[in-house]
C-alpha positions in Angstrom: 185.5 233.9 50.3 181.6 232.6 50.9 179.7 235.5 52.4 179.2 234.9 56.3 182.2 233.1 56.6 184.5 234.4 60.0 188.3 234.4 59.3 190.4 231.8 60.6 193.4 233.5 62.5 196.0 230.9 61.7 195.4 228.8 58.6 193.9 231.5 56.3 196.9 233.0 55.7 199.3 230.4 56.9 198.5 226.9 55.4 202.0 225.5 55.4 202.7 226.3 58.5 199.2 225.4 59.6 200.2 221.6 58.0 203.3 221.1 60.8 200.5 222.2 63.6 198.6 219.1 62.3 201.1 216.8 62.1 202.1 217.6 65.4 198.9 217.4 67.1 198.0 214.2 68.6 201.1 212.5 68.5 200.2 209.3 70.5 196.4 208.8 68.9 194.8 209.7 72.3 192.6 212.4 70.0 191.9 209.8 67.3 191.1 207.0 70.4 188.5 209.2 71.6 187.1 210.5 68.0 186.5 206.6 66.9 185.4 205.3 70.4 182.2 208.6 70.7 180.7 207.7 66.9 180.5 205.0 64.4 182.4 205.5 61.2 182.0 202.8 58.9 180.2 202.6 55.8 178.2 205.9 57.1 178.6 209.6 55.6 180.8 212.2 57.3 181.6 215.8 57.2 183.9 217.4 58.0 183.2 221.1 58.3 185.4 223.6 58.1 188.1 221.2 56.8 191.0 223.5 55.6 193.0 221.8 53.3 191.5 218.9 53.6 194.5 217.5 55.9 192.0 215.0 57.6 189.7 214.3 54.7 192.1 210.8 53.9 191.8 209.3 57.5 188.3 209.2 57.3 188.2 208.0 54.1 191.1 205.3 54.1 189.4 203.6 57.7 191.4 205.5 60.4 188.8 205.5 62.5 186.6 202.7 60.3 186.3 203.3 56.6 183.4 205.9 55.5 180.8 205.2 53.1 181.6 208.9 51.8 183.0 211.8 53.2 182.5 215.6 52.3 184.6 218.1 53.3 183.6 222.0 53.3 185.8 225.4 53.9 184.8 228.6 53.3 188.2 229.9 51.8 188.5 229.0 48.1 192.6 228.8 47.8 192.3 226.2 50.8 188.9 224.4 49.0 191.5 224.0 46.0 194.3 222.4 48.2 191.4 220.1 49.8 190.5 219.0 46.3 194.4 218.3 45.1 194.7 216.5 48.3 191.6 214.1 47.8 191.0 213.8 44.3 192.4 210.4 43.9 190.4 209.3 46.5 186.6 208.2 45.2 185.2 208.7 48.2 185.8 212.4 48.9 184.0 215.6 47.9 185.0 219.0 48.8 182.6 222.0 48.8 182.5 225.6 49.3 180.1 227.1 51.9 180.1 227.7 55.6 178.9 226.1 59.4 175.9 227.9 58.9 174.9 227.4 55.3 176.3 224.1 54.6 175.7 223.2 51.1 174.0 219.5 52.0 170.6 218.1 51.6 168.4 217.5 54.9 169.7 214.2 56.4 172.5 213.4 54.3 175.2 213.2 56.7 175.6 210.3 59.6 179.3 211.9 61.4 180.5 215.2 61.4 183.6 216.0 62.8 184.8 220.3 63.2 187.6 221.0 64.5 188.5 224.3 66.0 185.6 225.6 63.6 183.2 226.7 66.0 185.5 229.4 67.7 184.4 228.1 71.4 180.7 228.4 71.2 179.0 231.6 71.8 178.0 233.3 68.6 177.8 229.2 66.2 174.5 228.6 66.7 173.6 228.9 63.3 175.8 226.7 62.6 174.0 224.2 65.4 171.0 224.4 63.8 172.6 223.4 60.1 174.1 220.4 61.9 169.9 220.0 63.1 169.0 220.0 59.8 171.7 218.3 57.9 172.4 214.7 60.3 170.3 212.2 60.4 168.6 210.6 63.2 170.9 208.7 64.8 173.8 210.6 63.6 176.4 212.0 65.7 178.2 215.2 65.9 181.9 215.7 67.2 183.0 218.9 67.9 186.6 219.7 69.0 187.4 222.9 71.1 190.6 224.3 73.1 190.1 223.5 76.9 191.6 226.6 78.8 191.0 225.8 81.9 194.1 223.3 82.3 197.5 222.2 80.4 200.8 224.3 79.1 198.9 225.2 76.2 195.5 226.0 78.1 197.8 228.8 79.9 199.0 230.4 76.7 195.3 230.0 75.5 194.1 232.1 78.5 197.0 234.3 77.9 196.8 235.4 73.8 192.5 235.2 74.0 191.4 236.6 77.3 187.8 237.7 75.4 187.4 233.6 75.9 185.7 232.6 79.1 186.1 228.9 79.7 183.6 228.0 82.0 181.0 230.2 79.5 182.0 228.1 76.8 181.5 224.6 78.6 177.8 225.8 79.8 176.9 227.2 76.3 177.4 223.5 74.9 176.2 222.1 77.9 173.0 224.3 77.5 172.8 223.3 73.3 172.8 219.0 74.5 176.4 218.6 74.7 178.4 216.0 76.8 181.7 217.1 77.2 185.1 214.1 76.9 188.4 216.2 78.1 191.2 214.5 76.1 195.2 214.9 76.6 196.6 215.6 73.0 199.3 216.9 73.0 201.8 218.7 70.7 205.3 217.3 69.2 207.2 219.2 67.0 210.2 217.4 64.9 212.2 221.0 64.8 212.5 224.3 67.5 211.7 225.9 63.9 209.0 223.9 63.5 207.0 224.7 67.1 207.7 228.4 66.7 206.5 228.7 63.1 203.6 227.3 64.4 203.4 229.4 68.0 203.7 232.7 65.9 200.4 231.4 63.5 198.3 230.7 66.9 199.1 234.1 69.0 199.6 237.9 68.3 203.3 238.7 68.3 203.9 240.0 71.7 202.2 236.9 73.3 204.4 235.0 71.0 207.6 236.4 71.8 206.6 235.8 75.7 205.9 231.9 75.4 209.0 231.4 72.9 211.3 233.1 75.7 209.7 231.1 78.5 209.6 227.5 77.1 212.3 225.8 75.1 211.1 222.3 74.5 209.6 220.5 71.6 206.8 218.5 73.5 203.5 220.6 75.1 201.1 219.4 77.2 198.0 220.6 75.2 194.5 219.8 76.7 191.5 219.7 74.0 187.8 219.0 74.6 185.2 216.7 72.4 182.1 217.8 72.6 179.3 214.9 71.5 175.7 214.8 70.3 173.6 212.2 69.4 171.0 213.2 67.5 
C-alpha cells in the first residue's frame, strides 16, 4: 500500500463484491447524464483518482461520456492497481498508476477531467488532495467529485445511520468554502439478486447496522441520493 493512503472500508477487502455495487449503481444513466452534461470529455485527458479496479476506466475511454484523448487511472492499493491494469490493458488509451489524492504521480497540468468517486471520504480532512488537483489540471479543466448526500433518500437514512461521525451540512459548506457548486443527482441502486444487494449492504456498514437495514427492507431497488461536486479551474 503507498504510504499516506487511508483505507477504503468496502472495496479494499471486498472487490467482487464491490463489482455488483457498481453495476448496480446508476441503473437508468441519471449519474452518467449529469457527469457528461458538467465537463467536456472528448479528445481531452482524464483521471480518475482513486479508481479501484479500474471498473470505470473503459467508459471514459470507449466514449461513454465522449471519447478521451487518454485516461489515467490511480489507486493506492497494489492488488486492486493489478486488476485495473488486467481490466484496461487492451485498451491503448489507458494507464494505471500507483499513488494517492494527495501525491498523485502526474506532471503539472497534464490532466483536463478528473472524475473521484467516493474517494474524498466527504470532505473535511482531502485538502491535500485539493491542492494536487491545483496543481495537476489545467486551466480550464474541470474537476468532478462524487460524494454520498445524507441528508435525503433510503440510502441517505442508512448513511446517517452506519456513519454518524459524518455531518452533512459540514460536508456541503467545506466544498462550498474550497469553490465548489454542488448538482444533487437521483442514482439509485438495482440489484439483479436479494444475495446480491445484501452482499453489497454488509461491504458498506458495520454488522449490526447491517443486520438492522436487511431486517427492515426487503426490495431490490433503493432510492440512493448522491452529490457532484464541480470545479472549473
Amino acid at each position: 500500500m503507498v504510504a499516506g493512503a487511508r483505507p477504503s472500508p468496502n472495496i479494499w477487502n471486498n472487490p467482487a463484491v464491490y463489482e455488483l455495487e457498481n453495476r448496480a449503481a446508476d441503473p437508468d444513466g441519471r449519474l452518467a447524464a449529469t457527469l457528461s452534461s458538467l465537463a467536456a470529455w472528448t479528445d481531452r485527458t482524464v483521471l480518475d483518482i482513486g479508481c479501484g479496479t479500474g471498473f470505470h476506466l473503459p467508459f471514459f475511454a470507449a466514449g461513454a461520456f465522449g471519447r478521451a484523448g487518454s485516461v489515467v487511472g490511480v489507486e493506492p492499493h497494489p492488488d486492486l492497481v493489478a486488476i485495473a491494469w488486467r481490466r484496461t490493458r487492451g485498451l491503448g488509451n489507458v494507464r494505471v498508476l500507483e499513488g494517492t489524492a494527495q501525491a498523485l504521480p502526474l506532471p503539472d497540468a497534464s490532466v483536463d477531467v478528473v472524475h473521484a468517486r467516493w474517494a474524498y471520504f466527504f470532505g473535511p480532512g482531502c485538502e491535500p488532495g485539493l491542492a494536487e488537483l491545483d496543481r495537476v489540471v489545467r486551466r480550464g479543466g474541470t474537476g468532478l467529485l462524487i460524494d454520498n448526500d445524507g441528508t435525503r433518500s433510503t440510502f441517505g437514512s442508512w448513511f446517517r445511520r452506519g456513519y454518524p461521525m459524518v455531518d452533512p451540512d459540514e460536508v456541503e459548506r467545506f466544498w462550498s468554502r474550497h469553490g465548489w457548486t454542488r448538482t444533487p443527482v437521483d442514482m439509485g441502486w438495482r440489484f439483479e439478486s436479494r444475495a446480491d444487494f445484501e452482499a453489497v449492504v454488509r461491504i458498506e456498514f458495520a454488522p449490526a447496522v447491517a443486520d438492522q437495514i436487511l431486517s427492515e427492507y426487503d426490495g431490490l431497488e433503493v432510492d440512493y441520493a448522491v452529490n457532484v461536486w464541480s470545479k472549473d479551474f
